[in-house]
N, C-alpha and C positions, 0 to 999 in steps of 0.2 A: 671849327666854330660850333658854340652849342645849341642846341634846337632845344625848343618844348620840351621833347619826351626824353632829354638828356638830366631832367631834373625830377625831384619827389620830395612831396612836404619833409620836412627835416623833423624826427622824433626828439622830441625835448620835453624834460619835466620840468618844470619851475620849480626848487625846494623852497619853503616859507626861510624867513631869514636864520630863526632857529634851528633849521633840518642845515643850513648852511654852516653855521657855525660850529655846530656840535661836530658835521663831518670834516669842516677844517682842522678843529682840531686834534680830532681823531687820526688826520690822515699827518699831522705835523707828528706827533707826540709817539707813531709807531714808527715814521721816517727816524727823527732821532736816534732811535734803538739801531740802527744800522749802520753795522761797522766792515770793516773790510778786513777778512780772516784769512789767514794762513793758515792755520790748524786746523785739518779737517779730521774726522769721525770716520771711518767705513762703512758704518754704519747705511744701509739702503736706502734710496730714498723713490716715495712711489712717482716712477714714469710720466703720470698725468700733472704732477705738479710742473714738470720742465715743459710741458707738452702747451699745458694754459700760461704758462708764463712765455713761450716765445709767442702763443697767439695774440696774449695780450700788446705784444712789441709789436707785431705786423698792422696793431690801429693807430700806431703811430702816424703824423702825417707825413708826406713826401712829397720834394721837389715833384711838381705834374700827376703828382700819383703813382710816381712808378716804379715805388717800394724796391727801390736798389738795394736789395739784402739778401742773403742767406745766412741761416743759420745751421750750422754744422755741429750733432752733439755726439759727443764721445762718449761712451762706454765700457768697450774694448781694451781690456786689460795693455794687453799688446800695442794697440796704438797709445792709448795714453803714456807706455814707457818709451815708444818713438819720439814723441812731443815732447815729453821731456828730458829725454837724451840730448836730443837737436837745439832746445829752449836753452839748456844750460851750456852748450859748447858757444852759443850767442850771449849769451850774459857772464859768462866770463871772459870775455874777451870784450865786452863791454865796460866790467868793474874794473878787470885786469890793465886796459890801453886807450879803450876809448872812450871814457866819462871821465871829465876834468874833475880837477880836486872841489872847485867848488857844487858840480853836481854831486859829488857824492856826500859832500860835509852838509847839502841839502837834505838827502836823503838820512842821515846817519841818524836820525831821532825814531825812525822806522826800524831799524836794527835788520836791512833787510840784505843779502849776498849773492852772490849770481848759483848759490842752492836751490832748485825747486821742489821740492818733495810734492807739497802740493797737486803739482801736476797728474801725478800717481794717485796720490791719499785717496780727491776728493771721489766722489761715486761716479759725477758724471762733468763733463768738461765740453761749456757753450764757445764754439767757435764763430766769432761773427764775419762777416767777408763783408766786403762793399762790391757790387755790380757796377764796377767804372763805366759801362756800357754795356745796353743789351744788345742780347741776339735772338734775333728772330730765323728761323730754318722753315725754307719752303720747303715744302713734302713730298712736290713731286719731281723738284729740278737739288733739291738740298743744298743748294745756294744758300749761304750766309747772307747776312743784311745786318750791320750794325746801326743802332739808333743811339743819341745822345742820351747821357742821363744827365740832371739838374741838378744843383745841391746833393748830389749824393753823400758826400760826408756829412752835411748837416743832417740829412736825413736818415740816416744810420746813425749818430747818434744820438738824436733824439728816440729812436726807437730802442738803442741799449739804455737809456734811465728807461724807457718804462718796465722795459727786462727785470733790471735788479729793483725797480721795486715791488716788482710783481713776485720778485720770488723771494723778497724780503717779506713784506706781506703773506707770503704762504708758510714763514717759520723756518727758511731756509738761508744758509751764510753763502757770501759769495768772496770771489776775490778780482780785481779788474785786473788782466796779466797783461803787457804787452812787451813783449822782447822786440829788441831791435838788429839785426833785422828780424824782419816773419815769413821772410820769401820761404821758408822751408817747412810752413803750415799749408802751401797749397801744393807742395808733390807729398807731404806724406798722408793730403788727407785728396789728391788729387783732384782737384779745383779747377775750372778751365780760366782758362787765361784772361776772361773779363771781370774776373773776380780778384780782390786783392783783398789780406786779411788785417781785419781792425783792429780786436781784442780778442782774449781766450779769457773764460769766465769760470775756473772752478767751482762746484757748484753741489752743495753736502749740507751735513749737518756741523758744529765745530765739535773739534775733541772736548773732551771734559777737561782737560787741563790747558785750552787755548786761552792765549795772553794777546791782548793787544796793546799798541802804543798808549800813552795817555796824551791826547791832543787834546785841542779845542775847534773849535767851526767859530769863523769870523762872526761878530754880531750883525743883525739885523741895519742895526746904520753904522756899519761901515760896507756894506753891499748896496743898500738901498738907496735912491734917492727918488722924490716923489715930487712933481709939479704939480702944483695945485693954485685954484683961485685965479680970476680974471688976470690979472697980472702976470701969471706966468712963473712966479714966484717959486721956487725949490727949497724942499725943504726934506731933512735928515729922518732917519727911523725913529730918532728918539734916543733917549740914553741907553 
């Protein structure tokens, strides 16, 4: 239950409607510009960028608060070619037996293979986990205690968008990888067992010669729909 001194005024600036808008649309019109690459650069990228962009994910909110995440970043030449040794022995046998024709005729405008180079290329490589459940360890008996976690997939990924656009925002490509299965991201990056892994996030600068699909993103009314007016009335984004 919370007491008094469990709370503190809450910092908030008010922007005038204009500081509003101008940062709407500034924050829509750099989202746009983000695509999801495969082609990465080798090119270096500096530490502090991935550093503020997992901090800015951990202000994400969470079921109860209780930030069910780790974030695991690769480096290491050597483990990155682990990850993708292991990544690609699962996606092929994914493409190869176990993805019906119609998952892949889904995918096939992506032009994408159970190859990851990627995995290698990119500089550095965000592994996220979900914390199925915490543990807490007494100190002086080292007894284990498990405690529930709430929403923890919602809560991990609402903290991976703020990830990618934090580090879309800093000038940098990503790519969302998730191989099925991943059980073999938590013995090669040894993960304890309340941890299970969510995404791997390539994460660089793109080659000079990176190509991406040509898609589209759904329009604003076929996603939206808005009630409005005493009535209760719905009504569409607009044309």
């Amino acid at each position: 239950m919370s007491t008094p001194d469990s709370f503190h005024p809450l910092e908030f600036t008010r922007l005038t409607e204009e500081e509003q808008l101008a940062a709407s649309r500034h924050f829509l019109a750099r989202m746009r510009t983000r695509r999801t690459v495969r082609d990465f650069s080798a090119d270096p990228v500096d530490f502090e960028l991935i550093e503020n962009a997992i901090a800015t994910a951990t202000t994400a909110p969470s079921g109860a608060n209780q930030q069910p995440w780790t974030f695991v970043v690769v480096s290491d030449p050597i483990i990155k070619r682990q990850i993708r040794e292991a990544a690609e022995v699962e996606e092929k046998e994914s493409y190869e037996r176990r993805m019906s024709q119609e998952w892949l005729d889904a995918i096939a405008h992506l032009g994408t293979n159970w190859q990851k180079p990627h995995l290698e290329d990119a500089p550095y490589l965000i592994i996220v986990f979900i914390q199925a459940y915490g543990v807490v360890f007494d100190p002086e008996t080292g007894e284990e205690t498990r405690h529930k976690h709430y929403y923890a997939v919602e809560s991990v990924g609402l903290a991976v968008g703020m990830l990618l656009a934090s580090l879309h925002l800093a000038g940098l490509a990503t790519l969302t990888h998730t191989p099925s299965p991943m059980g073999f991201l938590s013995e090669v990056l040894n993960r304890p067992p309340n941890e299970r892994p969510f995404v791997v996030i390539p994460v660089g600068y793109p080659a000079p010669d990176a190509q991406v699909p040509k898609i589209t993103k759904k329009s604003l009314a076929e996603v939206m729909i808005h009630f409005s007016g005493a009535a209760g009335e719905s009504e569409d984004a607009g044309p």
